[in-house]
N, C-alpha and C positions, 0 to 999 in steps of 0.2 A: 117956135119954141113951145108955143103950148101943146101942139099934137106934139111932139117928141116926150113932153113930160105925161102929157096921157098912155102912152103907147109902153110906159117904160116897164110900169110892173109884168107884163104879158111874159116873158122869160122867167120871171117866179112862180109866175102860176101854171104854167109848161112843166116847170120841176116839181111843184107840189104834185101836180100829175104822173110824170114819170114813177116819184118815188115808191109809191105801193105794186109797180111792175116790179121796179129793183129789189125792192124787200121781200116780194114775191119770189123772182127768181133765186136769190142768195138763201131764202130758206130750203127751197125745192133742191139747191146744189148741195147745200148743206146737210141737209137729211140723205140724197143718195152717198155722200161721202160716210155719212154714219152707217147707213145700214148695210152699202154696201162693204165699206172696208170692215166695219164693225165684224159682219156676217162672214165674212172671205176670211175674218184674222179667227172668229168660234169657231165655223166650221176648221179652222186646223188645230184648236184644241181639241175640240170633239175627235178629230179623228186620231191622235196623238194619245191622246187617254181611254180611247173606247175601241177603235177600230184598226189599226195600225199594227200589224202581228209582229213587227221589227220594235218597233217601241211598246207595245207591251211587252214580249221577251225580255228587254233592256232593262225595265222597269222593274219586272220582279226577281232578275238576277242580283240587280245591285242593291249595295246592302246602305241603309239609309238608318244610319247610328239617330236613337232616341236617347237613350239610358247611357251612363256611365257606372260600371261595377266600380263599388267601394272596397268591397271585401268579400270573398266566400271563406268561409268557416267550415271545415270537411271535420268528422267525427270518426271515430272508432267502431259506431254502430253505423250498417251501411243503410243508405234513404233518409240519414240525416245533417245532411251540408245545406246549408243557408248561406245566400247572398242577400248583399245589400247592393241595393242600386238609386241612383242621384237621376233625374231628370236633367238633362243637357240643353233645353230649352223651356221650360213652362212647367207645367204639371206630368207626372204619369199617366194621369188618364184612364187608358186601358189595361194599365197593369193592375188597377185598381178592381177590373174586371173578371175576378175567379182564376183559374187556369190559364197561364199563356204560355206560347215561347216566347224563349232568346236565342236570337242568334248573332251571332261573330264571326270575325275570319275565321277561324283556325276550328269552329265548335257550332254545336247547338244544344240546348239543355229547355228544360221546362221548368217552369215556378210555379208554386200552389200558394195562396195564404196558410199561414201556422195555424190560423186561429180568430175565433168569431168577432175579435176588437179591431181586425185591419180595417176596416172599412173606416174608422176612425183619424186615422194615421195620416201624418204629413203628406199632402199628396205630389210633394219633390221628393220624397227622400221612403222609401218600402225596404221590410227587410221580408222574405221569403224562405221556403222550404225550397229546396234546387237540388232538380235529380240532371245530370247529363248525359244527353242520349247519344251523342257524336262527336269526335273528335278528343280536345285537351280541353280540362279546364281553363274559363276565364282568369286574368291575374286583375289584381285593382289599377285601375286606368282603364281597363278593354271599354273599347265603347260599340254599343252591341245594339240590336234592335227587336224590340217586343213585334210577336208574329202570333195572332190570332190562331191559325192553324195549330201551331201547337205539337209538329213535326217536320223534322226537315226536309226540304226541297223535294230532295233523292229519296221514293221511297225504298230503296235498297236501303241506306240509312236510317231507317227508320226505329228499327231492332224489334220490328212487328213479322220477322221472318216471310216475307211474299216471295211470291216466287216470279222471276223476271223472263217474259215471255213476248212473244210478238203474233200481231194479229192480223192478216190481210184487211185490207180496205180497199175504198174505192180511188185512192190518189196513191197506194204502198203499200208498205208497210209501218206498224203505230206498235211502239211498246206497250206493255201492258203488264200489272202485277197482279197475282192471285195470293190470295187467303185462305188457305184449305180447310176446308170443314166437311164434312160427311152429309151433308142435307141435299136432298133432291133439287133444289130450288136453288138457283145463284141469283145473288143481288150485282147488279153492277153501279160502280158509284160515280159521277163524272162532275168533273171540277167546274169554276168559276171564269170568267178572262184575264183572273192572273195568270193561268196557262201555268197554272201548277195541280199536277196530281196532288199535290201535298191538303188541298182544301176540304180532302175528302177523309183522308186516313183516319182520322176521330173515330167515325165510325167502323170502321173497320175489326176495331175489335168486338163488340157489340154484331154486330150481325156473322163475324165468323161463328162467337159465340152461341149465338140463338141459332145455329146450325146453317147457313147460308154459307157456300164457297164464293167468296166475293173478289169478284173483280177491278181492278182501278183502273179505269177507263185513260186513255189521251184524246185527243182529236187534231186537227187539222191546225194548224199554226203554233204547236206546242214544240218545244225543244224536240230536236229528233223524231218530231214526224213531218211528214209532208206539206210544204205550207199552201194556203189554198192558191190558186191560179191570179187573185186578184190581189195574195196579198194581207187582206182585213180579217177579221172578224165581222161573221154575217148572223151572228146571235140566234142561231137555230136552222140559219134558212138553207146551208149547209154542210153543219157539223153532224143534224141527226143522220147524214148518210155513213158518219163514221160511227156514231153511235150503232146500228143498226149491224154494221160489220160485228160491233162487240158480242149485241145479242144473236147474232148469228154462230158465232164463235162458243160462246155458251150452249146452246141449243145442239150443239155439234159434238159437244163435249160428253153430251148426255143430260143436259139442266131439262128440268118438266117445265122450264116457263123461267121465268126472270121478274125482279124487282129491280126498279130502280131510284137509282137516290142522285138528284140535284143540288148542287151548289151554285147562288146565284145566277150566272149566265149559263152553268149547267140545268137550272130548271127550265129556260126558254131553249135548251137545246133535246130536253125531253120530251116538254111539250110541241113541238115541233116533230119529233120521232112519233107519239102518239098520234098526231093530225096526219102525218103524210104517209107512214110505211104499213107496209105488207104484214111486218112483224108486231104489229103494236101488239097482238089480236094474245099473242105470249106474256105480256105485263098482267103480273098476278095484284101489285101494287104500286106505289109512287110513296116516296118520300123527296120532301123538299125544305129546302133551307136558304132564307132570305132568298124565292126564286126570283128571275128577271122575267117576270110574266108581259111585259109589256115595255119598250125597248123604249119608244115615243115620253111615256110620262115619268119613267126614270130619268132621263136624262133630261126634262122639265125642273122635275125635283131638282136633281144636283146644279142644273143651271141657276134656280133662284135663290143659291148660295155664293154666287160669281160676282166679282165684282167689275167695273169697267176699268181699265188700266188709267195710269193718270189720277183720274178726277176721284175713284173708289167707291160711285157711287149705282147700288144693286144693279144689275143685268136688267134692262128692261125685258118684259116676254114677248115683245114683239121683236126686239132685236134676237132671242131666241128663234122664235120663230121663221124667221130669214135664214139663223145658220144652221138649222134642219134643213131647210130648203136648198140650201147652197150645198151643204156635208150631201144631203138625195141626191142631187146631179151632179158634184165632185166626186161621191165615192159609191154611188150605184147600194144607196140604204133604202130597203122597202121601209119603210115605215108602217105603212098600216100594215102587211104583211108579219110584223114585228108585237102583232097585239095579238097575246095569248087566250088574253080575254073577250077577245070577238065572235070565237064560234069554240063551245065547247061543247057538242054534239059527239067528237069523238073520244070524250073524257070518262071511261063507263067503268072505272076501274078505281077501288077506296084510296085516296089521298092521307096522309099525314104533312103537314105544314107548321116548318117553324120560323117563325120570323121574330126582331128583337125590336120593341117599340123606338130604341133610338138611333134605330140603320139611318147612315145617312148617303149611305150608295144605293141600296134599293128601299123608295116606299114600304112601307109597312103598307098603305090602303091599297095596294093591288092584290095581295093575300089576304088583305081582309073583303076585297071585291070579290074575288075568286069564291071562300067561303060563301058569301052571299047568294052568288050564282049557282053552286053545287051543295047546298046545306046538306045533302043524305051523305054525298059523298066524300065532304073534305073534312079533316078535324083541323082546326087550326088552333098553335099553342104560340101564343105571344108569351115574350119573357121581356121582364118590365127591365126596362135600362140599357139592355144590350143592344151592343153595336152589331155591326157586319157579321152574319154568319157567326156569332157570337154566344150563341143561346147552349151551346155545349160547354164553353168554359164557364159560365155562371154555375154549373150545376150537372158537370158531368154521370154521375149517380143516377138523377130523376130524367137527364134527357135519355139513358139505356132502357130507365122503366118505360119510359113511353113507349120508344120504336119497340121493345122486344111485347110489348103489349099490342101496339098498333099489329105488329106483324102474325101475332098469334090468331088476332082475330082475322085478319086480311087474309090469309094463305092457309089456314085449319083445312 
């Protein structure tokens, strides 16, 4: 009896030993199920919202009603119809931000504030100046969506008179709009990854203006051009070969040399053209607007805005960092390859730069790196509060003084 009662604890203390293997093992399980499922389920947002040429097209086709019209009020004197519009969830927001469009089914039109008290004003409920640029007017009920751009989709629509052309490349053929002007020098201006030419047309009247025949660029996965062989969006490592068709095309026309003007994932599709081709050597200047200089710590940036499904609590950066990893061997993403800011040895040409301190799709501190690294050559014009590519409707007026200044001195 008594060795049986000595002997008995020896099966507890076997389990107090086991247990830190078990606890061991159940966290090691634990963790690969997080990172990896975690990382398997980001990598297919990441590629869903940045790389996926079928879903981004999807994306900026459909129309994602913000606003609800109240009322337009048309007048006798023409340039003076005002609308009122209601926020359909939260606040306005960006209507509150200078210049925008609206768009609808059946229409598109642009708002301006009246007058220097909006800023003031309910930020559910704005009333505005509304000129319409396509289609019918809104009636009260439409429910419509504010567009930064600030022209519609189609630049044939646009009522900016271009002229609709096509251009060989290296995958086809890529439509393409001109802006005529009389100036020796074409600007060509190339969009963002919403795979709308439309990201561009702002300026377009400003640089026909200051005498540049400008061109509106497409590329590769854009509506009615050739989509790339893999599919994605390669944020420059690609698309400068369609670019490069463009300034080709220019150069051919009779242009002494070309400008060109980025929008966001069009600026990593420039700089990219600058670093690899033949033709850089014809860029008289660059302008750029919120560009994607670096592909890696944008999508860092927008990642530490994510939340984890369920539980709602921030994206860790390490579980980031996994679906970079997973999105590079899922969908063949250079990454370093993808940083604009790594070698700019072949950047020998004056920059203009504008970016909106409250982008929250591209960093502002990549354009503020970029200045750093090139101080002779870059000017950079922050615009306090604007969002995305935003820095023209705060201030349409002072953003023309600029570029037709920057370009005076760049091309004299």
């Amino acid at each position: 009896m008594s060795g049986e009662a000595a002997s008995a604890p020896l099966p507890e203390r076997r389990r107090r030993r086991r247990w830190p293997w078990v606890a061991g093992i159940t966290i090691v399980v634990l963790l690969a199920a997080f990172y990896g499922g975690g990382g398997f389920y980001f990598s297919n947002v990441l590629d869903e919202r940045a790389l996926d040429g079928a879903s981004m097209r999807a994306a900026t086709a459909e129309l994602d009603p913000d606003v609800e019209v109240l009322t337009v009020a048309t007048a006798d004197v023409p340039g003076e119809t005002t609308i009122t519009l209601r926020a359909i969830d939260g606040d306005l927001g960006v209507a509150l931000q200078g210049v925008q469009g609206l768009r609808w089914e059946s229409g598109y039109g642009r708002i301006v504030p009246i007058g220097p008290g909006d800023g003031s004003e309910d930020s559910s409920r704005v009333e505005r100046a509304f000129t319409l640029i396509d289609g019918t007017l809104p009636t009260s009920g439409t429910r419509a969506e504010l567009d930064v751009r600030a022209y519609p989709m189609e630049p044939a629509d646009s009522g900016l008179g271009l002229q609709a052309l096509t251009v060989s490349g290296p995958l086809g053929d890529y439509p393409a709009w001109l802006g005529s002007s009389a100036g020796p020098t074409w600007a060509i201006v190339v969009h963002g990854n919403s795979l709308s030419p439309a990201d561009g047309l702002r300026i377009v009247p400003i640089l026909t203006q200051a005498g540049f025949p400008t061109l509106v660029a497409t590329y590769r996965n854009d509506p009615e051009t050739p989509e790339d062989p893999s599919g994605k969006l390669r944020y420059g490592l690609t698309e400068w070969e369609d670019l490069e068709a463009m300034v080709r095309y220019a150069l051919e026309q009779g242009s002494d040399g070309v400008v060109l003007d980025g929008y966001s994932m069009g600026g990593g599709v420039v700089a990219a053209f600058l670093q690899r081709s033949r033709l850089s050597a014809e860029v008289r200047a660059v302008i750029f607007d919120a560009p994607m200089l670096d592909f890696s710590t944008t999508v860092d940036d927008n990642a530490a805005r994510e939340t984890l499904p369920v539980v709602g609590l921030p994206l860790p950066s390490s579980l980031t960092a996994v679906a970079k990893w997973m999105a590079g061997a899922r969908f063949d993403v250079e990454w370093s390859s993808l940083d604009y800011l790594a070698d700019t040895s072949r950047y020998d040409v004056p920059f203009l730069v504008f970016h909106g301190t409250a982008d929250t799709t591209v960093p502002i501190g990549t354009s503020r790196e970029f200045a750093r690294l090139l101080p002779e050559a870059v000017t950079l014009v922050e615009c306090e509060g604007a969002e995305h590519i935003g820095c023209w409707n705060l201030g349409p007026d002072r953003y023309a003084t600029v570029v037709r200044a920057f370009l005076d001195e760049a091309t004299r």
